[in-house]
C-alpha positions in Angstrom: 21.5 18.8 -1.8 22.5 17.2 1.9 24.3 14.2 2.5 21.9 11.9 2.8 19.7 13.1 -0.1 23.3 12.5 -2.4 24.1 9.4 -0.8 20.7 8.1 -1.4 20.8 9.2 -5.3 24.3 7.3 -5.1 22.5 4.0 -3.6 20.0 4.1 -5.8 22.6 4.4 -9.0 24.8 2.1 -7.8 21.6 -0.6 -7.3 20.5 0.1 -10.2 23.5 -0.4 -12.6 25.0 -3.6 -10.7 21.3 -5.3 -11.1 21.5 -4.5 -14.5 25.2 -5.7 -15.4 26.7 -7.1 -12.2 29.1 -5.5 -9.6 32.7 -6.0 -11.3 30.9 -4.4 -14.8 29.8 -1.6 -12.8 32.3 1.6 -12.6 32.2 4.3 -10.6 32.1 6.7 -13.3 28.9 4.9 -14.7 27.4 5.2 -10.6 28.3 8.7 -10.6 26.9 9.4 -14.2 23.5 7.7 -13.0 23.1 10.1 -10.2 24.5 12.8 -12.0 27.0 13.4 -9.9 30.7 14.2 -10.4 33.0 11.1 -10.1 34.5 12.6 -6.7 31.2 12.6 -5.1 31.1 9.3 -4.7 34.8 9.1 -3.1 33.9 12.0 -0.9 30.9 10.0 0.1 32.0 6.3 0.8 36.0 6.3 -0.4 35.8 3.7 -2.7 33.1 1.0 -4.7 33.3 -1.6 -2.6 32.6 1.1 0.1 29.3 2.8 -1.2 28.3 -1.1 -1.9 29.2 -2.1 1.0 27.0 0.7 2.7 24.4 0.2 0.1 23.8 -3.6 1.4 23.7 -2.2 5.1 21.2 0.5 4.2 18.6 -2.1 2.0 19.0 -4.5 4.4 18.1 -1.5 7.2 15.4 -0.9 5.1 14.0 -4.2 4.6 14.5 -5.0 8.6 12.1 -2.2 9.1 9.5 -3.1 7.2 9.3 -6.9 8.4 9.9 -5.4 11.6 7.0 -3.3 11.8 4.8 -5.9 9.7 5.3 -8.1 12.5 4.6 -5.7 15.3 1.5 -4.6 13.5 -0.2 -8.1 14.0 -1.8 -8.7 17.1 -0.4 -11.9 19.0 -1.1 -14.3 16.6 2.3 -15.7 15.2 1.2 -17.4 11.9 -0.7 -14.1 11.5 2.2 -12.0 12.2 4.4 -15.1 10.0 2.0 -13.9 6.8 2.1 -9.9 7.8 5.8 -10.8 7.4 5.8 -12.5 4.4 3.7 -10.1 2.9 5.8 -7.3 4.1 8.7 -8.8 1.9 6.8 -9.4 -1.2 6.2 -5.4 -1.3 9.6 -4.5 -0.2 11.0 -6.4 -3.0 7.8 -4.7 -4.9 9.4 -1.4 -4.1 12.7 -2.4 -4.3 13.1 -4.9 -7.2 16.7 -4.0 -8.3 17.8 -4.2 -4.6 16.5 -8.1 -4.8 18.4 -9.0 -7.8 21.6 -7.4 -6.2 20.8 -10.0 -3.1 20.2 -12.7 -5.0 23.3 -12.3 -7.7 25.6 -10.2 -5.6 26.0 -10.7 -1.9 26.8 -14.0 -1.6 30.5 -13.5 -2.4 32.4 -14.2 0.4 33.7 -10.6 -0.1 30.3 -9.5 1.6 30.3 -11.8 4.6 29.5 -9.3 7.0 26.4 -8.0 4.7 25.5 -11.7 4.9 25.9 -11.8 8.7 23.8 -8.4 9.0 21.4 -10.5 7.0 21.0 -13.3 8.9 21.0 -11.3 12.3 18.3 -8.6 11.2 15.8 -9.7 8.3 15.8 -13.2 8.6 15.9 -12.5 12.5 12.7 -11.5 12.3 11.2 -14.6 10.7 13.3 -16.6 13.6 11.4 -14.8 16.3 8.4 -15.4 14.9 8.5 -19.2 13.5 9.9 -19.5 17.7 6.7 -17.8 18.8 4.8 -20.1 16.6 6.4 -23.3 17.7 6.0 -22.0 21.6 2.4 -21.3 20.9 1.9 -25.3 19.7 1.3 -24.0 16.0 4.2 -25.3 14.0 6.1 -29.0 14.9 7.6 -29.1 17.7 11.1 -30.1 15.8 10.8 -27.2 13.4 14.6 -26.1 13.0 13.4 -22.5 13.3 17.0 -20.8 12.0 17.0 -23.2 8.7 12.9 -22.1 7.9 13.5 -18.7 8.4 16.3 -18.8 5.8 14.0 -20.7 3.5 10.8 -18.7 3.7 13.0 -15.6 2.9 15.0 -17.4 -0.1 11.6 -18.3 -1.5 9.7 -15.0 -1.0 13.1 -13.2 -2.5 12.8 -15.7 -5.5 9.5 -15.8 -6.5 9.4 -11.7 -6.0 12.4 -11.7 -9.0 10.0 -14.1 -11.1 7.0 -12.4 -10.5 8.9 -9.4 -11.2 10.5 -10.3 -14.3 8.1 -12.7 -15.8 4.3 -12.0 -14.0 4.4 -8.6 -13.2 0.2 -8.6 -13.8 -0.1 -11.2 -11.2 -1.7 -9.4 -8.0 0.6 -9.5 -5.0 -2.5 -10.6 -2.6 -2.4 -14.2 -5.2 1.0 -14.6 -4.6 1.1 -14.2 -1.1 -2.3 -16.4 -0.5 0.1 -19.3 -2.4 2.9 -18.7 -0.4 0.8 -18.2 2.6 -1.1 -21.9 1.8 2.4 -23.6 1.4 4.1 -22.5 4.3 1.2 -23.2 6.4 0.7 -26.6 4.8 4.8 -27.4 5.4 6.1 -26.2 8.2 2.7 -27.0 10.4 3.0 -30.5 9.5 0.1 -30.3 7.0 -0.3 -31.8 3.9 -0.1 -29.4 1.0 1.7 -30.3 -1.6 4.1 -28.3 -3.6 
């Protein structure tokens, strides 16, 4: 097995366990059982837990940069298109990758991940800056639209209602929830009048 074949086994253990009990629960031993791996794999790999988490949050986050990325590339140039390719692009990340949005949501905002958070902010929810910008230049979203603060918002509630659909709705096609997340953002930040 390479590297990056065992690493990824190790980052999908470690994901795994800590959205299942929480990071402080979750031991090395139990990572390395997961992947079925021996326990110096994972030191050989990243040196300690907080290492292969750390590593684990820059790789998801990687990940999910690249699929909003290309979502919003793959939209001609049409920003509240591209804003809904976007939004859509995060429901099925999240789809793919439910454990990975627990871990966000319950884990990461300790400040002992700061620098995750920062990688955040800079790469994912960059992408929904750039954007909400293009869509306030074009004349489609208010003019005062603090861009940085909606983008931060649009990806807190996608994340969230991804975890309940997840855990409580999992029948509920990802096409309906996106059209209601698609007819509330388009309603709020465009000065509409949909209500919540």
């Amino acid at each position: 097995m390479s590297k990056i074949e065992t690493r990824l086994k190790l980052y999908m253990a470690a994901v795994e366990l800590i959205a299942e009990q929480g990071y402080t629960a979750t031991t090395v031993d139990a990572i390395a059982e997961r992947a079925g791996v021996a326990k110096g794999t994972v030191f050989y790999n990243f040196g300690s837990k907080d290492a292969l988490f750390a590593a684990l949050l820059e790789h998801g986050i990687q990940l999910l940069t690249d699929m909003l990325d290309d979502a919003r590339r793959g939209e001609p140039d049409e920003p509240l298109r591209r804003l809904d390719a976007v939004v859509m692009a995060q429901l099925r990340f999240f789809e793919e990758y439910g454990a990975f949005a627990r871990v966000l949501l319950a884990e990461m905002w300790r400040t002992t991940w700061q620098e995750a958070v920062a990688r955040l902010r800079r790469q994912a929810l960059g992408v929904y800056t750039e954007v909400l910008r293009q869509a306030v230049d074009a004349g489609l979203l208010r003019a005062d639209l603090d861009v940085e603060t909606a983008a931060t918002a649009l990806f807190g509630m996608v994340l969230t209602v991804s975890i309940e659909r997840r855990a409580l709705r999992p029948d509920r096609p990802l096409a309906e929830v996106h059209a209601t997340l698609a007819d509330l953002i388009h309603g709020r930040i465009s000065g509409g009048t949909a209500t919540a």
